[in-house]
C-alpha angles and dihedrals in degrees: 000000000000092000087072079069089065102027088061099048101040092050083046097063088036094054103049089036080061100031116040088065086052087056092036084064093045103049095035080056090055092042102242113153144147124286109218127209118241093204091066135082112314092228089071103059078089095077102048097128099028101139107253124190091081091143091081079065092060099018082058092040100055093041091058094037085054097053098029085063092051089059097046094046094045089233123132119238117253132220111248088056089045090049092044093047089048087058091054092051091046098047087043087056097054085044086050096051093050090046094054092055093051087063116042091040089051080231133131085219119074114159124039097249088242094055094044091056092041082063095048098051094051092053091040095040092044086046092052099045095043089050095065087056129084100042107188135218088298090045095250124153118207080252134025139224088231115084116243148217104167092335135004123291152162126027118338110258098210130236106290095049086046097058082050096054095051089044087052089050093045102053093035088056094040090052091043088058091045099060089037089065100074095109139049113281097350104110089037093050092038083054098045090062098049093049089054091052084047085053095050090037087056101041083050097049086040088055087040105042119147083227088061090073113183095009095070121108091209117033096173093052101050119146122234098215118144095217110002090158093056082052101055084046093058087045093053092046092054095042085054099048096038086058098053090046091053089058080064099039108040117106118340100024129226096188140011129229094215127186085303089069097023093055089039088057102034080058105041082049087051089049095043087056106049094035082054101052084243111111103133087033081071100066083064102049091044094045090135094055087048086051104048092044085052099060094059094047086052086047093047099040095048087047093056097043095033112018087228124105116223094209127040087241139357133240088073091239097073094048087070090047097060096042086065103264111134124254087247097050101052084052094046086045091048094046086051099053090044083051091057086046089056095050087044092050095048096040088060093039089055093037084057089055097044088043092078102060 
């Protein structure tokens, strides 16, 4: 069962190494390339044309690495990867469509805002409803209605707040990713780490699963997760095809993922979190992405009460740029940071489990 885990990732990476060339030379035949901001940072004017949309590589890739591993393995799909797949496709699609008017329309803004968020809250609405169908034999959903850190806890918030709650996380994620994805290669490395801690969360609730009885380690410290193996599938998938699609777009780029691969992300991220008991955990994997959304909300907020910006631009990569950093550096620093997110995150989620002995 275990050999899906490495099917998946290492058609993944296959799949978007092959293919995102394949969709470089398509969509720079159509002419559709990135629309660059004057207002950023100069260095950038460089990389007006250059052909977005580059999540359909990866979106496309995981997708077929998912269900491609199935088949090898002999296993059936379940049903938390295929709604958490199914995120991903939807969020991708409002990002696609968004990307597309960009550029037909030589804009920076694609989507009315009311109809983006329209998008966003079918997908997300659809996501949140779906997950707290198909129990198993345990009873289990792919979410739950308890709030959870490494596993669930505290009172049951009902349906409707929970729906709430998974929208909140979705579009926060999904707009986390978005404004992550300013330079070559950071939202998709940043990515890449949190999908392998997904792959290794998943393979450890799998191991320790309540349904596994007297083969557990840890019997006191089992995790209550419908389908934590399939997770860790769909994480290992992405983690594949989102580093094949980083040998393309590392500096300098030769292709953007655009809202069609940052919403997708920020979406599949959201999913992984809630099918897996681990929502605020999240917060912690994804530091960079909190970070990064912060600082625009600090930018924002002191603009509007002062009429003074704390930082020479937000996102808070930019600020680095103006302030002289590379372009290079800024990506490998905040690799870095969301590295030592990703070792904080997995220290606490294991210290919760031994915890319990």
């Amino acid at each position: 069962m275990m050999n899906q885990i490495l099917f998946a990732g290492v058609l993944g990476l296959f799949l978007t190494l092959a293919g995102t060339p394949l969709l470089i030379k398509l969509l720079a035949r159509k002419g559709y390339g990135q629309y660059i901001r004057d207002d950023g940072p100069r260095e950038h004017a460089s990389k007006r044309g250059t052909p977005t949309m580059g999540g359909i590589a990866f979106i496309l890739a995981t997708v077929a690495a998912y269900f491609l591993s199935k088949v090898i393995s002999g296993e059936p799909p379940r049903y938390s990867g295929v709604l958490v797949l199914g995120l991903m496709v939807g969020m991708g699609l409002v990002g696609f469509l968004d990307d597309y008017i960009k550029i037909v329309k030589r804009r920076s803004l694609g989507l009315r805002a009311k109809a983006k968020m329209a998008g966003q809250l079918i997908v997300g609405v659809s996501f949140a409803v779906l997950s707290l169908q198909f129990a198993d034999s345990r009873n289990n959903t792919p979410a739950s209605t308890k709030l959870s850190f490494i596993t669930d806890f505290g009172w049951t918030i009902g349906p409707v707040l929970f729906v709430l709650w998974a929208l909140f996380m979705i579009l926060a994620m999904s707009n986390g990713v978005n404004l992550t994805d300013g330079l070559d290669g950071l939202a998709t490395g940043a990515s890449v780490l949190v999908f392998g801690a997904y792959t290794f969360i998943g393979v450890w609730q799998f191991q320790e699963s309540c349904a596994n009885g007297e083969s557990l380690t840890n019997p006191n410290a089992c995790y209550e997760v419908r389908d934590p193996l399939d997770l860790a599938v769909v994480a290992a998938a992405l983690m594949g095809s989102c580093l094949g699609f980083l040998w393309w777009n590392t500096s300098p780029a030769k292709i953007f993922m655009g809202d069609t691969g940052s919403l997708a992300l920020g979406g599949v991220l959201a999913g992984l979190a809630i099918c897996s008991r681990t929502e605020l955990l999240m917060a912690v994997l994804g530091g960079l992405f909190v970070l990064i959304t912060m600082s625009v909300v600090i930018q924002v907020g002191s603009f509007k009460l002062t009429g003074k910006r704390v930082f020479r631009m937000a996102p808070l990569q930019h600020h680095f740029e103006l302030k002289g950093w590379s372009e290079v550096l800024v990506v490998v620093r905040f690799w870095i940071i969301q590295g030592i997110c990703v070792i904080v995150g997995l220290g606490v989620f294991y210290a919760g489990w031994a915890a319990e002995k």
